[in-house]
C-alpha positions as CSV (number, residue, x, y, z in Angstrom):
1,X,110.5,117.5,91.8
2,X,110.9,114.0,90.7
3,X,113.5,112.7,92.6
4,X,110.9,113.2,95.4
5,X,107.9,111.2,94.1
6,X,111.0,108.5,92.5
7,X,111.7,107.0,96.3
8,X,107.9,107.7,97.9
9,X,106.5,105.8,94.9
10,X,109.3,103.1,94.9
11,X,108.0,102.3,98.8
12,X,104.6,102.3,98.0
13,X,105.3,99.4,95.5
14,X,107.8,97.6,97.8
15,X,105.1,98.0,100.7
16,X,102.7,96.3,98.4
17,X,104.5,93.1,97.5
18,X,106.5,92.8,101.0
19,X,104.6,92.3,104.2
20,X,106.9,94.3,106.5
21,X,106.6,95.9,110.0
22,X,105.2,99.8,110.3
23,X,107.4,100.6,113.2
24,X,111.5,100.0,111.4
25,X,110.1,102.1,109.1
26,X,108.6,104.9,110.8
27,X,111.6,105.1,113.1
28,X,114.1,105.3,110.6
29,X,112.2,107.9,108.6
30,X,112.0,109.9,111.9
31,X,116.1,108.7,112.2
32,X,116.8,110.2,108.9
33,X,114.9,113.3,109.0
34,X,116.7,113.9,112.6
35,X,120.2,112.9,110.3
36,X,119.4,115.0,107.0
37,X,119.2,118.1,109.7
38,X,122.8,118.5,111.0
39,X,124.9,116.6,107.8
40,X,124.5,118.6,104.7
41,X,126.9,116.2,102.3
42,X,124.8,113.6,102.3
43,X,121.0,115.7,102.7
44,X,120.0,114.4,98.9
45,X,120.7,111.2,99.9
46,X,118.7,111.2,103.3
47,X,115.7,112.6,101.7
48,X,115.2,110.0,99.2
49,X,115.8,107.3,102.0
50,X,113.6,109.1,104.6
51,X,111.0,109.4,101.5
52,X,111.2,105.8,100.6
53,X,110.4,105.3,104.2
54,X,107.4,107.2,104.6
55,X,106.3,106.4,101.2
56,X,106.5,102.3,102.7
57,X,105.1,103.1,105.8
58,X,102.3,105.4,104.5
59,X,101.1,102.7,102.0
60,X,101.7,99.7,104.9
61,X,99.3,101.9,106.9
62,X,96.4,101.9,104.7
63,X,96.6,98.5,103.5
64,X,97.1,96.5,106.7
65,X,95.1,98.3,109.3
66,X,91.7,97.8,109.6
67,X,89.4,99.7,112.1
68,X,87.8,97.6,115.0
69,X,84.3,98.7,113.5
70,X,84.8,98.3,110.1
71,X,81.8,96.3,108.3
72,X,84.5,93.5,107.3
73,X,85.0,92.9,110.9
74,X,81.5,93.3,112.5
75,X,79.6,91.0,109.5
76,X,81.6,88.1,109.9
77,X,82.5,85.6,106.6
78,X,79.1,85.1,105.3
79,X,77.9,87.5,102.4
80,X,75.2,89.8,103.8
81,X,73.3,92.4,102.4
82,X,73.1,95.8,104.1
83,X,71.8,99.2,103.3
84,X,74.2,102.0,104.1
85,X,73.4,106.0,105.1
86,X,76.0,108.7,105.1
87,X,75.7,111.7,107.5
């Protein structure tokens, strides 16, 4: 089980100190998946690339995108204070 969290975590920390593109990386996890399918002899070795891939894309994902109504967008630079209700 840990040589699958070794890669995922290893792009999470890359993604984290390297501004990089989403899309190379979600291709070539979708490449690699495709590969580690038909060419057993190197399926360990696919895994950990295609999980180092997701892991970086996964993490790039959450930290770069921000919705077009999120409250960082919609209040602008100044400090403001706002009052907040869940439903």
């Amino acid at each position: 089980m840990l040589w699958m969290t070794v890669p995922y975590m290893i792009g999470i920390v890359v993604a984290d100190y390297w501004a990089g593109s989403i899309w190379p990386f979600l291709l070539s996890a979708t490449a690699i998946t495709v590969a580690c399918s038909f060419f057993k002899p190197s399926r360990v070795a696919g895994w950990a690339a295609m999980l180092f891939a997701i892991g970086f894309t996964n993490q790039t994902f959450q930290i770069r995108h921000t919705p077009e109504n999120d409250l960082r967008n919609l209040a602008g630079d100044k400090p403001q204070i706002v009052s907040l209700t869940g439903r």
